[in-house]
C-alpha positions as a Python dict, from the first residue, in 0.01 Angstrom:
ca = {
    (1, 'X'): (0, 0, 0),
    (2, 'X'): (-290, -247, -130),
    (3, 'X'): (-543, -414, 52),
    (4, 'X'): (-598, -798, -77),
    (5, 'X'): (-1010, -895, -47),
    (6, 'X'): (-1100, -1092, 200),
    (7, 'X'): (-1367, -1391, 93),
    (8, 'X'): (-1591, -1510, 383),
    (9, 'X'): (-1741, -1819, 392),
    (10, 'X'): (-2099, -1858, 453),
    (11, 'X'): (-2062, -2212, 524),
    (12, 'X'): (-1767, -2413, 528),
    (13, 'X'): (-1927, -2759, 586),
    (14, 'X'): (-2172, -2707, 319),
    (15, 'X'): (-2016, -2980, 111),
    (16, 'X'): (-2042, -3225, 390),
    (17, 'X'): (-2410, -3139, 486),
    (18, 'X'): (-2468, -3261, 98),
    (19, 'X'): (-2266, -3586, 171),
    (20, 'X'): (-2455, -3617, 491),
    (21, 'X'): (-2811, -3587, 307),
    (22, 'X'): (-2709, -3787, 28),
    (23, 'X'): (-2583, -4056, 273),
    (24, 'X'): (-2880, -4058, 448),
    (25, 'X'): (-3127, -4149, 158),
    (26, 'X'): (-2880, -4419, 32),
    (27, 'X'): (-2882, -4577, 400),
    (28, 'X'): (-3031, -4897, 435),
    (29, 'X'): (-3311, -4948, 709),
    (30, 'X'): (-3205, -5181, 964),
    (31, 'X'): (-2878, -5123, 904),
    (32, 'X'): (-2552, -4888, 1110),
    (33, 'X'): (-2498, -4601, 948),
    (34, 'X'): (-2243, -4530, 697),
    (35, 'X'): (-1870, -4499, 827),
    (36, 'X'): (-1847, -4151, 782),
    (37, 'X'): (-2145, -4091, 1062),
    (38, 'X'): (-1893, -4250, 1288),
    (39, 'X'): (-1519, -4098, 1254),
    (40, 'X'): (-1547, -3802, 977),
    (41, 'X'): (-1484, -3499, 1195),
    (42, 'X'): (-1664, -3291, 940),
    (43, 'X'): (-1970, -3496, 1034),
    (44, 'X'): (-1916, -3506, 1369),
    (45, 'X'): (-1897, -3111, 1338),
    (46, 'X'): (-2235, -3073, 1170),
    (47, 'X'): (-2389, -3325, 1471),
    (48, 'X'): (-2225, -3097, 1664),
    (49, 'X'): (-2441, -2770, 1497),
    (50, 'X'): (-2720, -2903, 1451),
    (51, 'X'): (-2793, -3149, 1724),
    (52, 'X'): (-2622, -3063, 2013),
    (53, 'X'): (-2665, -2686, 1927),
    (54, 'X'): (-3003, -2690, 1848),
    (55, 'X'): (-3164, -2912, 2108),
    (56, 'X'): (-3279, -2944, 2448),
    (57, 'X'): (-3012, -3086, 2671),
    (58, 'X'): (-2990, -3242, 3019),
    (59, 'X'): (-2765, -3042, 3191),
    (60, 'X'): (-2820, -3134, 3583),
    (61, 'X'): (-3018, -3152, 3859),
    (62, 'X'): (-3211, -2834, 4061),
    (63, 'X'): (-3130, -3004, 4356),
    (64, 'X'): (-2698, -2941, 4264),
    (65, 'X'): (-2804, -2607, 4321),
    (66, 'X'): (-3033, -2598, 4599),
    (67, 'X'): (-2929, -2236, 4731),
    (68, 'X'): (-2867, -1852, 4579),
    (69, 'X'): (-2530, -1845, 4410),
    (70, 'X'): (-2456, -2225, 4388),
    (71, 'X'): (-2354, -2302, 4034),
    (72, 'X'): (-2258, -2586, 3755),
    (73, 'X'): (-2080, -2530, 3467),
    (74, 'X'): (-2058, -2784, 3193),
    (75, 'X'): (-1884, -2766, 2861),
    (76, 'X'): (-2165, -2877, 2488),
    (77, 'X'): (-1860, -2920, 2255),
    (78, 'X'): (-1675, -2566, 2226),
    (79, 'X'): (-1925, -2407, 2471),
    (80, 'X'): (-1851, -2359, 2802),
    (81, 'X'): (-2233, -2283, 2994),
    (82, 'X'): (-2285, -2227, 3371),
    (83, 'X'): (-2631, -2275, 3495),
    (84, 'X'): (-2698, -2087, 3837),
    (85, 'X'): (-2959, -2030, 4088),
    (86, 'X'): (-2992, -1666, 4121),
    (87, 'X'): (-3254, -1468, 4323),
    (88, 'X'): (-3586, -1602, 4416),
    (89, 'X'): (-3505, -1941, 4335),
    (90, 'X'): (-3504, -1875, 3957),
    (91, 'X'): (-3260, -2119, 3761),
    (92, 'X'): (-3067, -1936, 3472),
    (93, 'X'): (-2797, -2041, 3251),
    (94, 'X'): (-2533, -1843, 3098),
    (95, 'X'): (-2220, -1907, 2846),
    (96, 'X'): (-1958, -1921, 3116),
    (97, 'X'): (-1751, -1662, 2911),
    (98, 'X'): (-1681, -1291, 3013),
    (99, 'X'): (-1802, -1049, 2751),
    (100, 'X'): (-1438, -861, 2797),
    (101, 'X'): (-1179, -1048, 2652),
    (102, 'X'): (-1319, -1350, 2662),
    (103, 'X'): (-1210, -1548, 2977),
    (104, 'X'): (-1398, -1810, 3168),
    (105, 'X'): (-1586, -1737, 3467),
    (106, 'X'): (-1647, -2016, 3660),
    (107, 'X'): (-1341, -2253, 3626),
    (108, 'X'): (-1476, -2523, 3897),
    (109, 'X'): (-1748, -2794, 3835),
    (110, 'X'): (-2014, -2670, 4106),
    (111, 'X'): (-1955, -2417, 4328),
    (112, 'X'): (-2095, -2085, 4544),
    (113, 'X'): (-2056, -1733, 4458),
    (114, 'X'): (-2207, -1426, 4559),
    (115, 'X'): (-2105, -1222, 4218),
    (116, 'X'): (-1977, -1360, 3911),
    (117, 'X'): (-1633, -1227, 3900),
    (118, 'X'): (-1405, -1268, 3595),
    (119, 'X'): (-1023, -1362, 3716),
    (120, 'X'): (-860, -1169, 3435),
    (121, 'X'): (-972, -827, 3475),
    (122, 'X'): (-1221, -824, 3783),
    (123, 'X'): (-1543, -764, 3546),
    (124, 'X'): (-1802, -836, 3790),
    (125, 'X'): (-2124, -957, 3697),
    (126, 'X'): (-2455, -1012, 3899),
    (127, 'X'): (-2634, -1375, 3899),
    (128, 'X'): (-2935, -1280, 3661),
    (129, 'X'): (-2596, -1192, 3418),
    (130, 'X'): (-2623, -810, 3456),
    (131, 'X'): (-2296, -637, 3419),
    (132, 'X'): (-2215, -465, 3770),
    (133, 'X'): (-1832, -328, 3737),
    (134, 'X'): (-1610, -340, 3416),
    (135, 'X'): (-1321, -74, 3609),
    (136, 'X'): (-1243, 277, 3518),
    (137, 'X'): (-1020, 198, 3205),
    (138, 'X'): (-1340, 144, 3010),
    (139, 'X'): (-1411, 488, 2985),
    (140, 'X'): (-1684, 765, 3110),
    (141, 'X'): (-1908, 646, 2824),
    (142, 'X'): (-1874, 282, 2867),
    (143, 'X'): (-2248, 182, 2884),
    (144, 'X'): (-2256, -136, 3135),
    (145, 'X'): (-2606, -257, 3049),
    (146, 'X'): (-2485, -342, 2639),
    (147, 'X'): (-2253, -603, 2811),
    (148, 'X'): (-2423, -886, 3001),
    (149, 'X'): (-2323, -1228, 3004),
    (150, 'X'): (-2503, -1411, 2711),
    (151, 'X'): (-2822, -1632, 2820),
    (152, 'X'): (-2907, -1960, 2733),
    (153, 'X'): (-3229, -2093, 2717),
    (154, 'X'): (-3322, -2307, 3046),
    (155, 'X'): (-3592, -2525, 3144),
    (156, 'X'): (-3637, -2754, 3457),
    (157, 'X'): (-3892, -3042, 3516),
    (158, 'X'): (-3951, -3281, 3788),
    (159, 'X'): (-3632, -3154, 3917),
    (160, 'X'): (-3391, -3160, 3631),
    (161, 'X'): (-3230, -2914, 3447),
    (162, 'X'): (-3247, -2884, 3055),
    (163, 'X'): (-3042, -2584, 2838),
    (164, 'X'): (-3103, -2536, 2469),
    (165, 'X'): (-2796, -2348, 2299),
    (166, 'X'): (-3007, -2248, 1965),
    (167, 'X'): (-3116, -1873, 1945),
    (168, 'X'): (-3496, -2020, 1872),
    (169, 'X'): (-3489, -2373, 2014),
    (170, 'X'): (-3759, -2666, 1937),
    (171, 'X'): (-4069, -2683, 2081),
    (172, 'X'): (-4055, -2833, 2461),
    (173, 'X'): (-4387, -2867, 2672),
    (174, 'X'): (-4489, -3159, 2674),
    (175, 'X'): (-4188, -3387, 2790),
    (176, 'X'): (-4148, -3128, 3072),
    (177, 'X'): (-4491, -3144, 3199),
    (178, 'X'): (-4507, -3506, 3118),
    (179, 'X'): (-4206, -3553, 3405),
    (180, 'X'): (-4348, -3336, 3636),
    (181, 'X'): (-4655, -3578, 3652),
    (182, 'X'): (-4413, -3848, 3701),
    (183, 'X'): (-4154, -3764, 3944),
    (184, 'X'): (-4399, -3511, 4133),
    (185, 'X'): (-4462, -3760, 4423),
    (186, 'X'): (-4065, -3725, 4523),
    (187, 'X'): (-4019, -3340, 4610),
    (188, 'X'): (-3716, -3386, 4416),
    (189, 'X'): (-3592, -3062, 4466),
    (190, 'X'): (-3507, -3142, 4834),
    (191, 'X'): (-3322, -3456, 4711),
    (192, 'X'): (-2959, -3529, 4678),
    (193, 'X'): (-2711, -3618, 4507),
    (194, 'X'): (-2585, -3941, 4677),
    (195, 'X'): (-2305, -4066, 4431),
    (196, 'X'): (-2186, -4001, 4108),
    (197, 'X'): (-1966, -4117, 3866),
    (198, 'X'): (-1828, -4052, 3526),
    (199, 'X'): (-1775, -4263, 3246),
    (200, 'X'): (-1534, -4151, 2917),
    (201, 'X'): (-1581, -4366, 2603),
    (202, 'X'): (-1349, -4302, 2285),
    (203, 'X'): (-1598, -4322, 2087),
    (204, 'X'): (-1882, -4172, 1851),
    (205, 'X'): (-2155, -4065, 2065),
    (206, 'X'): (-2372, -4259, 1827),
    (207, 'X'): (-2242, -4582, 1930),
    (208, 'X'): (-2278, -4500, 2294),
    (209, 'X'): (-2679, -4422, 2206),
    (210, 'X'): (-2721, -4708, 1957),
    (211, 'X'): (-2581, -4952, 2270),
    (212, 'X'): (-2799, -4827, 2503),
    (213, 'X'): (-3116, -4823, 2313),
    (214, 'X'): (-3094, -5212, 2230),
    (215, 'X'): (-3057, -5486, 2488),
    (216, 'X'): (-2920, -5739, 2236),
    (217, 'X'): (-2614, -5744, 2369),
    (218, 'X'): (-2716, -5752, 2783),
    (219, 'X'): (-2772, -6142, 2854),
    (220, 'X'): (-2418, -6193, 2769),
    (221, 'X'): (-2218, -5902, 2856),
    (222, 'X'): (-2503, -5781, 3155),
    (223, 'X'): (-2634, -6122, 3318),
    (224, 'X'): (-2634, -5967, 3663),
    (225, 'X'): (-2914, -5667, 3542),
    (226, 'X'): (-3105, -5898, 3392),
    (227, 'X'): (-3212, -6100, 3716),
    (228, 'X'): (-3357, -5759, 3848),
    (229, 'X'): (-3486, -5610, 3516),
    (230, 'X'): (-3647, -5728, 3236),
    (231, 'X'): (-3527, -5649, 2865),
    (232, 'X'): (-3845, -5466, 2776),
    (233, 'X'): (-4076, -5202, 3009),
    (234, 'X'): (-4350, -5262, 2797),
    (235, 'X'): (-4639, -5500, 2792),
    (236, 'X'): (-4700, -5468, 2409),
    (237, 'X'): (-4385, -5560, 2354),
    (238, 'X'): (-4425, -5937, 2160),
    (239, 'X'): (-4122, -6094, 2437),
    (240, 'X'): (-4378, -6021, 2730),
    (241, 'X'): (-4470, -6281, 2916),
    (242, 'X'): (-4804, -6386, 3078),
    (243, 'X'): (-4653, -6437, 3382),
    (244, 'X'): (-4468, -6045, 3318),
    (245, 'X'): (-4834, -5849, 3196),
    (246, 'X'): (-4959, -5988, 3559),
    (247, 'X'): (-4729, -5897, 3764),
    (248, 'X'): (-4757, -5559, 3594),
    (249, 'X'): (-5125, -5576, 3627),
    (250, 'X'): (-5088, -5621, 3965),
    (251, 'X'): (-4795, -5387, 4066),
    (252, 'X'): (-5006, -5132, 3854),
    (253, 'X'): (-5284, -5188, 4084),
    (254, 'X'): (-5074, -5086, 4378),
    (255, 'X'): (-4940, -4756, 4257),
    (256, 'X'): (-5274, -4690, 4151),
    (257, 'X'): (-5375, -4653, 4524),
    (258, 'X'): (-5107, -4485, 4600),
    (259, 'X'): (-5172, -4233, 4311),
    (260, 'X'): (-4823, -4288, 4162),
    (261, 'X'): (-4806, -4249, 3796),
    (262, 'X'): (-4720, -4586, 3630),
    (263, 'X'): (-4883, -4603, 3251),
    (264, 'X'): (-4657, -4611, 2924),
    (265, 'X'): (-4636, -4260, 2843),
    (266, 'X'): (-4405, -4152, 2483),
    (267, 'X'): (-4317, -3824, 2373),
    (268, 'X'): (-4231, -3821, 1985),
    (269, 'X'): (-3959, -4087, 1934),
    (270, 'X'): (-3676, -3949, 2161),
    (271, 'X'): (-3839, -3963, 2492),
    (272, 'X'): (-4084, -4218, 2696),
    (273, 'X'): (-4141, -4271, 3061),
    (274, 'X'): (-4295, -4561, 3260),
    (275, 'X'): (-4241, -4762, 3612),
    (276, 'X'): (-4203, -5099, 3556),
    (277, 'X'): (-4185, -5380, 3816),
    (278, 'X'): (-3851, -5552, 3927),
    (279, 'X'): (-3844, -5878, 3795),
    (280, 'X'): (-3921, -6203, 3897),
    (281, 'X'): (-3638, -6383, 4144),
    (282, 'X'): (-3506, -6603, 3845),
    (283, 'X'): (-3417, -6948, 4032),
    (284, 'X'): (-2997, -7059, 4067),
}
């Protein structure tokens, strides 16, 4: 009998990271990006590694799970995660995955349970992700407490709920307490959820970003925002007009008084919050 070595991979995209990086210096500011970035599935597997693996993601609202036991699970590409409210009010997130053979946990959307309980073999799990019950074919020496669910990491601010997926994720204080400030006049963890709606686009997710961070596009395909918001939030920005910095002046003035926070505030280049008036009634 002979054995025939077995050569593992370290990392099978590495010739596409290359591509990527040598893509990205060759890519002309102002420009899309290359093709690739846009329908190469080996690309769209490194996004998925190193973006949507690495970062901080929105993954819901506190107030979805406003009582011990409710749940939402979600799926960040191959990775199904359930985020929970366990005891003492303390948000957690898990990889909705038993640590037996594998099966899902939670198979609905949102939910109640008093015990995470797998539906293949009954392994029962406590909502802090303690082990509780694995069954007597395990053995005497089975040792419950090596066999948790896994953890992800979880954050929530001004009522939302953020999950990073990397062992070590990025640094993430200051957009966090920067939407507390804002959204702390609301109590929004006694809000609700009033409607909801989902929207699937065969697409990149790039596109989907790159069309919502421009507003080139809304006067002809989004007339009807446009008579109740203006294509800017900023006063700096060189479309404002007079009549637009005085009504913000003015509006500013109000919330002011009321102690609401208003002001322009940006966290690196990914996130920025502000209030900005409705606009002007534009006339028929």
């Amino acid at each position: 009998m002979t054995t025939q070595p077995i050569t593992l991979i370290d990392d099978p995209l590495a010739a596409a990271r290359q591509s990527t990086i040598d893509l990205l210096h060759s890519h002309q500011q102002g420009f899309s990006l290359p093709q690739p970035f846009y329908n190469d599935e080996r690309l769209y597997a490194i996004d998925m590694e190193e973006i949507f693996g690495q970062e901080w993601l929105f993954a819901g609202m506190t107030c979805e799970i406003p009582a011990k036991g409710n749940f939402i699970s979600l799926d960040i590409g191959d990775n199904p995660i359930i985020v929970l409210r366990g005891a003492e009010g303390k948000v957690a997130a898990f990889h909705n995955v038993c640590r037996h053979r594998g099966s899902r946990l939670c198979m609905k959307e949102k939910g109640k349970v008093a015990k995470l309980v797998c539906p293949y073999h009954q392994w029962t799990y406590e909502l802090d992700g303690r082990l509780l019950f694995a069954g007597s074919d395990m053995g005497d020496d089975f040792d419950l407490s090596k066999y948790g669910l896994k953890p992800v990491h979880v954050k929530t601010a001004g009522g939302f709920i953020f999950i990073s997926l990397a062992d070590v994720p990025p640094a993430f204080e200051e957009f966090p307490a920067a939407l507390d400030h804002y959204l702390a006049p609301y109590d929004m963890e006694n809000t609700k959820v009033a409607a909801e709606s989902t929207l699937i686009e065969e697409t990149n997710w790039k596109l989907v970003i790159e069309n919502n961070r421009e507003c080139y596009h809304c006067s002809g395909s989004h007339p009807e925002l446009l008579n109740s918001l203006m294509e800017f939030d900023d006063t700096e920005d060189p479309r404002a007009t007079p009549a637009y910095k005085a009504l913000v002046a003015k509006k500013g003035a109000d919330w002011d008084a009321q102690q609401v926070p208003w002001t322009m505030t940006k966290v690196g280049l990914q996130n920025r919050m502000t209030r900005t008036p409705c606009s002007m009634v534009r006339s028929r």
